[in-house]
C-alpha positions in Angstrom: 79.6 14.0 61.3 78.1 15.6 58.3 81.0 18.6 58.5 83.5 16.0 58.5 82.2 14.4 55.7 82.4 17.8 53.6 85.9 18.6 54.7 87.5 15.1 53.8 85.7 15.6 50.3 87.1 19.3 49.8 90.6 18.2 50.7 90.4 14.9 48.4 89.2 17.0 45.7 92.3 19.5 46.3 95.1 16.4 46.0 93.2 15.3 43.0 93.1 18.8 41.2 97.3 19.3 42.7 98.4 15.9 41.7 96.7 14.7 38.8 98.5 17.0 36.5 101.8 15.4 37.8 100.2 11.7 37.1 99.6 12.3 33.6 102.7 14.1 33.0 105.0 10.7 34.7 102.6 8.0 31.9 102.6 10.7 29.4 106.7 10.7 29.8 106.9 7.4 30.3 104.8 6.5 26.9 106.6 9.0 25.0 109.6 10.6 26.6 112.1 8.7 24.2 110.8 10.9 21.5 111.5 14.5 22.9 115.0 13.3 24.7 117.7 15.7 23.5 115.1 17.8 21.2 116.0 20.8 23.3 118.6 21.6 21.3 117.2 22.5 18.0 116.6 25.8 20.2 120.0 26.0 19.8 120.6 28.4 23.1 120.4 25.8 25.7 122.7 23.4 27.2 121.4 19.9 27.2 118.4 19.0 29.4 118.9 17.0 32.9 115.3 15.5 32.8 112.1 16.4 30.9 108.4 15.6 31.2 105.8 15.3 28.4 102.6 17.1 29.8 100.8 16.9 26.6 101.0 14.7 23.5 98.5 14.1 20.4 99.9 12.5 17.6 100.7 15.8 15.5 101.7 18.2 18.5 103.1 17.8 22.3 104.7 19.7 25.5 107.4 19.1 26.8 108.7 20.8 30.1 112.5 20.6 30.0 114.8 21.5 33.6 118.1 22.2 33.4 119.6 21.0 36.3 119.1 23.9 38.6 119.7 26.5 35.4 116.0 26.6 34.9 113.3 25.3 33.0 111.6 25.6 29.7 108.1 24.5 28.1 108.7 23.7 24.4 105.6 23.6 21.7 106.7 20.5 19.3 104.8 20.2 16.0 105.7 16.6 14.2 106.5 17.2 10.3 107.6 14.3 7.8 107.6 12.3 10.8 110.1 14.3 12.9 109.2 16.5 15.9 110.1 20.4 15.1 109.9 23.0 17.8 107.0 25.7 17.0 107.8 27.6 20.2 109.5 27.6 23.6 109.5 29.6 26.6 111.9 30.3 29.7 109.7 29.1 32.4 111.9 30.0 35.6 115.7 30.9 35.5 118.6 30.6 37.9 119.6 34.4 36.9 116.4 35.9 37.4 115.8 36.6 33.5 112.4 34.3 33.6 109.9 33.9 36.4 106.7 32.6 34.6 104.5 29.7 35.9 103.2 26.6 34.6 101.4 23.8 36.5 102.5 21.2 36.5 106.0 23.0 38.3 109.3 21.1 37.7 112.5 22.7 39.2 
């Protein structure tokens, strides 16, 4: 009894630690997605987004993954100046042609 006590906690704590991330990420976009739509393109080397998720946010800086529909995906570093959102950095997270095969959790594809 005691064994199957400790194995149903282990596993819970697993789903937590895998899903959580994913839970913020869906309020997070949900809160503040509106902000970041289109943004993408101040990279100005991408084509335009099919979805995105905010996995970070404070009110001076965020992170936004960004998946272009089975193209790849990109995390982008947004700084907010004069009340605008301005990229700081962005990196090629996966790629379609095999030029990008980093990881980041929470994964989007």
């Amino acid at each position: 009894m005691k064994k199957r006590i400790i194995i149903i906690t282990i596993i819970a704590a697993l789903l937590i630690v895998i899903f959580l991330p994913y839970l913020k990420a869906e309020i997070l976009t949900l809160l503040y997605g509106k902000e970041f739509e289109g943004l993408e393109q101040q990279t100005r080397m991408m084509d335009p987004a099919s979805y995105h998720k905010v996995v970070e946010y404070s009110e001076t800086q965020a992170t936004v993954f960004y998946v272009h529909s089975g193209k790849g995906g990109c995390v982008i570093i947004f700084e907010k100046e004069n009340s605008e959102w301005k990229i700081v950095t962005w990196q090629m997270i996966w790629s379609h042609y095999g030029s990008a095969e980093e990881f980041y959790w929470p994964y989007y594809w």
